[in-house]
N, C-alpha and C positions, 0 to 999 in steps of 0.2 A: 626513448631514444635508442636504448640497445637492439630492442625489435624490432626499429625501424629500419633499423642498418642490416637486419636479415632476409633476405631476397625470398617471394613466395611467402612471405608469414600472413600478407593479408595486411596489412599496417603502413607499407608503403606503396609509392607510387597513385596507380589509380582509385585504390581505397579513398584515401584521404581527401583526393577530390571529387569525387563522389558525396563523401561526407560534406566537405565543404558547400558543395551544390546546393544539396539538400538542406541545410541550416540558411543559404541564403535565400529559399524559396519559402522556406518558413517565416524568414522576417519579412520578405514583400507580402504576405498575407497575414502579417500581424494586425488588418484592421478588422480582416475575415473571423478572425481567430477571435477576439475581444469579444466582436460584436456577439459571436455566438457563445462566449461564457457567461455575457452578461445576460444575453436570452434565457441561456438554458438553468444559471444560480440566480435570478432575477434580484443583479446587483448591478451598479455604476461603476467606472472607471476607477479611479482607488480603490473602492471600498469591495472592490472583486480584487484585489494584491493582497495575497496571504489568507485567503477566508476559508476557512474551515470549514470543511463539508463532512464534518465527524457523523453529522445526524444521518447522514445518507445511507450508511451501513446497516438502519433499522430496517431497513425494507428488505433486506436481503432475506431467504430462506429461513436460516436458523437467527437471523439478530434479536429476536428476545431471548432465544435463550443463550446467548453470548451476554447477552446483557446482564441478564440474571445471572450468569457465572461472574462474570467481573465482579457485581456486586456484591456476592456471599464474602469476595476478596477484601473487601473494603473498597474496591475500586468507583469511584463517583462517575460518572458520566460527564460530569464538567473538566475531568482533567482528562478526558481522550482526543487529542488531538486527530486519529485518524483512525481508520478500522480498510484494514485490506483482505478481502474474499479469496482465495486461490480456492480451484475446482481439484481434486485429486481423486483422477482414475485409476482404478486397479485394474489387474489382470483382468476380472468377470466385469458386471456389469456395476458394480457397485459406482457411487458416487459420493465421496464424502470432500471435507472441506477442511480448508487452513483458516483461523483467520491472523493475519497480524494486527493487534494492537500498540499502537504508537499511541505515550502519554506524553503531557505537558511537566509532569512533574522527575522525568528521569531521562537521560539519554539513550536510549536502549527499545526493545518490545516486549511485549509478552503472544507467544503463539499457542494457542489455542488449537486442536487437532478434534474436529465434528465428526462422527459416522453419515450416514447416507440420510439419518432421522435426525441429526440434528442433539445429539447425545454425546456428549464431552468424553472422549477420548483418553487423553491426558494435554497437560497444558507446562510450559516453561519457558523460562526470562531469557532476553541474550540480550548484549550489550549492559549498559550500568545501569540495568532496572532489578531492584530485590524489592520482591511484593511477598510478605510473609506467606508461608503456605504452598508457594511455587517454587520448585526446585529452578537454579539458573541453568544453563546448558554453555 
């Protein structure tokens, strides 16, 4: 509300509906959208609400050895709710990787920092995840 009320911030006026547009053209294609979650997680109507696509992060570059890092942790494979990849370019040409892991058993992640080879960097908790052996941040 405070921002709103500040002229030029970006928040009011045509912002907002704009946003609004855009959310209601999302909903007219909410059979669009199904049809192609259920295609591409080869799920049904509920049983595509809330499904967990933790497994999908083994395909990525380094996911065995994220995997194999968790594990040294104690961390199980059945309590990872999700695994998020982020690219990080440096100055030269290098390419190394983030990943966030999100658990079922804590509110919080653990991030995980790759080199360009896929070689554990250093690794730490935020939020109210404490996995022995990882410093929190």
């Amino acid at each position: 509300i405070g921002l709103g009320a500040v002229t030029g911030d970006g928040f009011s006026g045509p912002v907002c509906g704009r946003i609004n547009n855009d959310a209601k053209e999302l909903v007219a294609d909410e059979l669009q959208i199904r049809a192609y979650i259920e295609a591409t997680y080869k799920c049904i109507g509920e049983a595509c609400h809330g499904k967990s696509l933790a497994s999908e992060w083994r395909s990525h570059t380094c996911g065995d050895v994220l995997a194999e890092h968790l594990s040294s942790y104690g961390i199980e494979e059945k309590d990872v709710r999700a695994v998020g990849f982020t690219n990080v370019r440096h100055s030269g040409a290098t390419l190394d990787y983030q990943a966030r892991v999100r658990l079922k058993s804590c509110q919080g992640s653990i991030y995980v920092d790759l080199n360009e080879h896929c070689r554990v960097e250093k690794n730490y908790t935020r939020g109210d995840c404490t996995i022995e052996g990882i410093k929190g941040y």
